[in-house]
MDAnalysis code that builds the backbone (N, CA, C; Angstrom):
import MDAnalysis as mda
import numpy as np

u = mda.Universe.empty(327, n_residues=109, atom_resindex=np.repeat(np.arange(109), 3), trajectory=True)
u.add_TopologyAttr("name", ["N", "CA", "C"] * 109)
u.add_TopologyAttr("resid", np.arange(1, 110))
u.add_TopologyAttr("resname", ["UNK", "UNK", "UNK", "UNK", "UNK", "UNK", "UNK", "UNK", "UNK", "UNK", "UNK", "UNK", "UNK", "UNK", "UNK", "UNK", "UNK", "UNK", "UNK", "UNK", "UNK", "UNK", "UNK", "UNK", "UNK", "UNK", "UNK", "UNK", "UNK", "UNK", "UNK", "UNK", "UNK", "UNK", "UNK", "UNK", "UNK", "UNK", "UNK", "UNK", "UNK", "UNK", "UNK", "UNK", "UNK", "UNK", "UNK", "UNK", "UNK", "UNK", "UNK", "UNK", "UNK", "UNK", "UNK", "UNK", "UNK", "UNK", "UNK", "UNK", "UNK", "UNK", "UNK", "UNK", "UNK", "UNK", "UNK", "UNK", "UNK", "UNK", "UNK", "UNK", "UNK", "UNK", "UNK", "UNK", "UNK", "UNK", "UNK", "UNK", "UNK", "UNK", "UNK", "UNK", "UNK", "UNK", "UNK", "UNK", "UNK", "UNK", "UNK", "UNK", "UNK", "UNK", "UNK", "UNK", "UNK", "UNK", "UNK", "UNK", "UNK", "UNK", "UNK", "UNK", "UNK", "UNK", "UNK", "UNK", "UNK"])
u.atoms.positions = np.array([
    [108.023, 85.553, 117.828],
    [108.963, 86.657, 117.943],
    [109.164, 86.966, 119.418],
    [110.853, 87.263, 119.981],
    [110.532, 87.752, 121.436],
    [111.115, 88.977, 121.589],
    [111.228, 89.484, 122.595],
    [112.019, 90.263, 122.493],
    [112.501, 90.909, 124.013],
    [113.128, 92.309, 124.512],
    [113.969, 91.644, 125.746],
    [113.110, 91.881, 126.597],
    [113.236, 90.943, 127.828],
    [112.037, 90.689, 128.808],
    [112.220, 91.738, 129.227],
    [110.858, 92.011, 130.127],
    [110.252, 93.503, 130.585],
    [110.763, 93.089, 132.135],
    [110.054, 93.809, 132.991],
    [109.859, 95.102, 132.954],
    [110.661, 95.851, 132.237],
    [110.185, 97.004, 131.221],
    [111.243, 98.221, 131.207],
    [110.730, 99.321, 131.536],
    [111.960, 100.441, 131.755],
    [111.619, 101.607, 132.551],
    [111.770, 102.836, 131.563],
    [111.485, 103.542, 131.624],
    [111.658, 105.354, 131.353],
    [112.642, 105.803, 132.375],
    [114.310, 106.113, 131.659],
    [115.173, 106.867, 132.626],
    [115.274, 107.781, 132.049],
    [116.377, 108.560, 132.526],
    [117.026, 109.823, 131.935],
    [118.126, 109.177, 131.972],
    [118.811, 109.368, 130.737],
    [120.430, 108.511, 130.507],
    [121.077, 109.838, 131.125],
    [122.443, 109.295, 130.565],
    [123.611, 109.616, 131.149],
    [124.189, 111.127, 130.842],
    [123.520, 111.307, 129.676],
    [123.628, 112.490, 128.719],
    [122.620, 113.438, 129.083],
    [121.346, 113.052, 129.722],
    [120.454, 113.628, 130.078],
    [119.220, 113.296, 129.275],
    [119.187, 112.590, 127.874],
    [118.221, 112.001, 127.091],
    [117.350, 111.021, 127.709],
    [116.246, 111.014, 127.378],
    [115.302, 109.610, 127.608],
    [115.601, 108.724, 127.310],
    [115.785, 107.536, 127.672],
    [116.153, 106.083, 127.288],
    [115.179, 105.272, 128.165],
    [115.193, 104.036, 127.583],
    [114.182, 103.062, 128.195],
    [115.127, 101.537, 128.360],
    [115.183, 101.255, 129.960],
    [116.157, 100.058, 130.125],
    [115.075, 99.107, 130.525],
    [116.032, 97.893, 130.510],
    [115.146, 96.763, 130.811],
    [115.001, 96.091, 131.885],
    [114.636, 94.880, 132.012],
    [114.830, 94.730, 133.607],
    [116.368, 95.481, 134.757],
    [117.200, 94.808, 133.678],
    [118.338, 95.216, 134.805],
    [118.491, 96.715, 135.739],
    [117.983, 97.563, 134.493],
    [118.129, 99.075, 135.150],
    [119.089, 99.423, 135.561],
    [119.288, 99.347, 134.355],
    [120.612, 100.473, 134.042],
    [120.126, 101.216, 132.973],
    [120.237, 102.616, 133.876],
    [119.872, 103.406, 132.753],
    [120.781, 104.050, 131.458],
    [122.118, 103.950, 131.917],
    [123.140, 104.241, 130.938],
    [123.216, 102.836, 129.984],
    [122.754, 102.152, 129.971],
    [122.382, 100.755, 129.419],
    [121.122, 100.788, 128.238],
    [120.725, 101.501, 128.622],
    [119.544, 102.068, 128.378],
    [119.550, 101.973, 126.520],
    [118.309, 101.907, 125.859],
    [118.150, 102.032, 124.477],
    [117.903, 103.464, 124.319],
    [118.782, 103.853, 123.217],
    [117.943, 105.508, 122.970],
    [117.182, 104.962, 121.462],
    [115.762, 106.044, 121.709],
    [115.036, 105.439, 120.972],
    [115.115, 106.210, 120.378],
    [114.900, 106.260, 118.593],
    [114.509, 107.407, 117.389],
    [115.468, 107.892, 117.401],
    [117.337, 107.904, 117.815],
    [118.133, 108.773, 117.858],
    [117.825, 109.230, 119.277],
    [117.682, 111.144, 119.447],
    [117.860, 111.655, 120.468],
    [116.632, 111.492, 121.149],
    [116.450, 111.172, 122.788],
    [115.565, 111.294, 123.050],
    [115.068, 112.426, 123.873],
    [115.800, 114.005, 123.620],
    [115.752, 115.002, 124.555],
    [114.717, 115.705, 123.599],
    [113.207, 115.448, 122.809],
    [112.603, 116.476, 122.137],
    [111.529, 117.149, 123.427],
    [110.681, 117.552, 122.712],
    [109.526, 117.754, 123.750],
    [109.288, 116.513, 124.307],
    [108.350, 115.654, 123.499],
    [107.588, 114.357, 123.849],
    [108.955, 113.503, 124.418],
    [109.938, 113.479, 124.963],
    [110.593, 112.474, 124.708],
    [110.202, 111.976, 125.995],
    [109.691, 112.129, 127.500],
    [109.373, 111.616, 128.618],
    [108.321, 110.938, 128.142],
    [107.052, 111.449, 127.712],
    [105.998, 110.668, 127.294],
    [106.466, 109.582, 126.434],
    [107.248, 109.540, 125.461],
    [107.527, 108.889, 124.587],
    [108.120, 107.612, 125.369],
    [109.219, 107.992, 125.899],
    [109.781, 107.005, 126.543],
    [108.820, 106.066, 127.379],
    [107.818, 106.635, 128.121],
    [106.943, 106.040, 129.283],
    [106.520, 105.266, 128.201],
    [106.021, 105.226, 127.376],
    [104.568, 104.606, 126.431],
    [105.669, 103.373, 125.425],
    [106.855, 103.717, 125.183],
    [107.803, 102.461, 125.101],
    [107.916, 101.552, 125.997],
    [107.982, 102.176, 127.220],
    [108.646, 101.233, 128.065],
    [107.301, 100.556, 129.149],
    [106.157, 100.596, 128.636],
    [104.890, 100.087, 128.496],
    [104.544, 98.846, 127.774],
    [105.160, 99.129, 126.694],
    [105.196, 98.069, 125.430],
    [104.873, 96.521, 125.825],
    [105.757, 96.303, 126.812],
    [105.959, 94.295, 126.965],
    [104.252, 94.216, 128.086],
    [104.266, 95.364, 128.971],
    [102.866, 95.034, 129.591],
    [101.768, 94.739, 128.991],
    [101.690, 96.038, 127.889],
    [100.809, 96.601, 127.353],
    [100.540, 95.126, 125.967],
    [101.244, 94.668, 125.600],
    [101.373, 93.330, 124.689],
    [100.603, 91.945, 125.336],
    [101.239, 92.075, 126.798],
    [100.647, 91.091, 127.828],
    [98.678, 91.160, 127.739],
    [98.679, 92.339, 128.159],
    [97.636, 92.404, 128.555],
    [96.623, 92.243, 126.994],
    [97.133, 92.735, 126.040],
    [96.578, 92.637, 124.357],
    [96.464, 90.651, 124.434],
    [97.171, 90.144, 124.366],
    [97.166, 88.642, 124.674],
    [96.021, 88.230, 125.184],
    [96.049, 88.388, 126.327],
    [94.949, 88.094, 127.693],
    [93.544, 88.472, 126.698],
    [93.065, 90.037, 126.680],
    [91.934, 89.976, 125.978],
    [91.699, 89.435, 124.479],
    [92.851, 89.157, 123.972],
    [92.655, 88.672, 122.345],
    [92.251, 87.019, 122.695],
    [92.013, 86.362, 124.065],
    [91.640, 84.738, 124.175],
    [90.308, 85.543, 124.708],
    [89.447, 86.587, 124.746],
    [88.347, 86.779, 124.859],
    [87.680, 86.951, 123.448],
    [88.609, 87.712, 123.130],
    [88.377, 88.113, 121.652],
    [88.057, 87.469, 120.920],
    [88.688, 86.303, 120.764],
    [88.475, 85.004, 119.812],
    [87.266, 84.502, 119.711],
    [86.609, 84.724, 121.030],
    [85.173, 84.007, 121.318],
    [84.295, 84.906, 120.934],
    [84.049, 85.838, 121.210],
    [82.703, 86.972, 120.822],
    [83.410, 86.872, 119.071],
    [84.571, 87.078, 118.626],
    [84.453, 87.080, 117.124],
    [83.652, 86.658, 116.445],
    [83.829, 85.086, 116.921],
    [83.137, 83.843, 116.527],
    [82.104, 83.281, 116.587],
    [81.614, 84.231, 117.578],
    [79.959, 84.404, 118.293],
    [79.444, 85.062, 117.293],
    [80.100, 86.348, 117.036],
    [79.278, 87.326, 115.571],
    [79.706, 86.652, 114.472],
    [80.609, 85.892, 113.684],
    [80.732, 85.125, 112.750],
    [79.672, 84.217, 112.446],
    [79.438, 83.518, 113.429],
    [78.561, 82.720, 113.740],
    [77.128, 83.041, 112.822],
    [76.920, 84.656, 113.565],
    [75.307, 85.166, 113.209],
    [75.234, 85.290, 112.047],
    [76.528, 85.577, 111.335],
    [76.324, 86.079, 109.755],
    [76.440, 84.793, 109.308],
    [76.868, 83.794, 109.545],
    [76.856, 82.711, 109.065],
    [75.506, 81.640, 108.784],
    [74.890, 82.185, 109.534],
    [73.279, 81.975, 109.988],
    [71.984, 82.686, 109.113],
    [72.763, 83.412, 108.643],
    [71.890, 84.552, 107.749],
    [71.473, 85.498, 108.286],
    [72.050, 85.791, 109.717],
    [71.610, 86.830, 110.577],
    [72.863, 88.021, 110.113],
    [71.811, 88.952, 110.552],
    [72.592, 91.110, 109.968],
    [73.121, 91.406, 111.196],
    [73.931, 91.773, 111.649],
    [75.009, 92.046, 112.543],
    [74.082, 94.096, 112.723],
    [73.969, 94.186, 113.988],
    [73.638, 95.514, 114.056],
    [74.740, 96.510, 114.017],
    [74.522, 97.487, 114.088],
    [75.852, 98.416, 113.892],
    [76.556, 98.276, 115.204],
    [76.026, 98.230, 116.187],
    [76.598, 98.182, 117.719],
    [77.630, 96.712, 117.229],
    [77.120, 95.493, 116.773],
    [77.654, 94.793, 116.724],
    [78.792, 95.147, 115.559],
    [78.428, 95.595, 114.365],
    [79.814, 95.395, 113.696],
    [80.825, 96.242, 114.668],
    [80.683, 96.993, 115.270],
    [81.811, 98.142, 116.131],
    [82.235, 97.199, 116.935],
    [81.616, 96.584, 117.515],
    [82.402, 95.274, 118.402],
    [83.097, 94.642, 118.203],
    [82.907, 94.145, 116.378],
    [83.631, 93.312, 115.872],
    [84.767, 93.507, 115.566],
    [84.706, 95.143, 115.183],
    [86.008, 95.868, 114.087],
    [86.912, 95.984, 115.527],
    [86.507, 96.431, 116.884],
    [87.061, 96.383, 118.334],
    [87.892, 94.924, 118.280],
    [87.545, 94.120, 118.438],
    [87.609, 92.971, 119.168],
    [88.751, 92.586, 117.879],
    [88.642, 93.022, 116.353],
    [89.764, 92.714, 115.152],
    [91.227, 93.346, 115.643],
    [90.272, 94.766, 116.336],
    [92.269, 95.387, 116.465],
    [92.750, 94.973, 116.989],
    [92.326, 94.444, 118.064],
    [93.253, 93.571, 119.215],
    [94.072, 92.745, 118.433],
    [93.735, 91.851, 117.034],
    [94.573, 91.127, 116.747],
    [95.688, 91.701, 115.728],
    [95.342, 92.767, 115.564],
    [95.745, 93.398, 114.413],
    [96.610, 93.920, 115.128],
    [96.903, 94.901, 116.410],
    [97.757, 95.763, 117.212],
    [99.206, 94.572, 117.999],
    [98.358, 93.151, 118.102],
    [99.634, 92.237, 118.299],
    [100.300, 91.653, 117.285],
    [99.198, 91.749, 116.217],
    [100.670, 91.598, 114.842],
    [101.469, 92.351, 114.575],
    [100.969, 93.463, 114.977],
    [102.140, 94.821, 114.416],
    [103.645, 94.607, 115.344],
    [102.600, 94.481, 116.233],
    [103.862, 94.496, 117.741],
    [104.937, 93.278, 117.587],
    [104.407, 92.108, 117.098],
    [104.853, 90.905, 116.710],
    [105.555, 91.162, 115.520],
    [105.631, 91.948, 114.937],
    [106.286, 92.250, 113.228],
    [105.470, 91.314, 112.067],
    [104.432, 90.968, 112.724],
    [103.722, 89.995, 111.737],
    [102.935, 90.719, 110.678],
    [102.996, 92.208, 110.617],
    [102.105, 93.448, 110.196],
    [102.622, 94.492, 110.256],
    [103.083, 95.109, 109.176],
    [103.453, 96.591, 109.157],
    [102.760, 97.618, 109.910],
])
């Protein structure tokens, strides 16, 4: 799945609403997100959208760490070894990562 290359920004459109543009920057270009973006949250809102393509990047990067400690604790239970609680929390950690890029990916509701 792709979708439009980043950077994107948090503007104030043209109307005065939050919108989030993409590289080009243009902010009258801009996506309005949810309908209007003039609520309370709509600055925060916008910032934490227009985060998204980094914030995916960087989910990537640690999910090729991820893969390995998974498989490291897979491993133990596979062995007949009990996973301590510290460890299952690691594990259920190290799951969202894959779970938060499927969503993002549409691979997961």
């Amino acid at each position: 799945m792709t979708h439009t290359a980043g950077p994107w920004t948090a503007e104030i459109g043209h109307m005065g609403g939050r919108v989030v543009s993409d590289a080009a920057g243009y902010p009258n270009d801009g996506w309005m997100i949810c309908g209007s973006m003039c609520g309370p949250d709509a600055e925060a809102n916008a910032r934490l959208i227009a985060a998204a393509p980094l914030m995916l990047a960087a989910l990537r990067e640690i999910a090729v760490i991820a893969e390995q400690n998974v498989h490291d604790l897979c491993a133990i239970v596979q062995e007949g070894g009990v996973l301590s609680a510290v460890d299952k929390m690691e594990l259920r950690r190290w799951q969202s990562v894959g779970e938060a890029i499927a969503k993002a990916e549409g691979d997961k509701p």
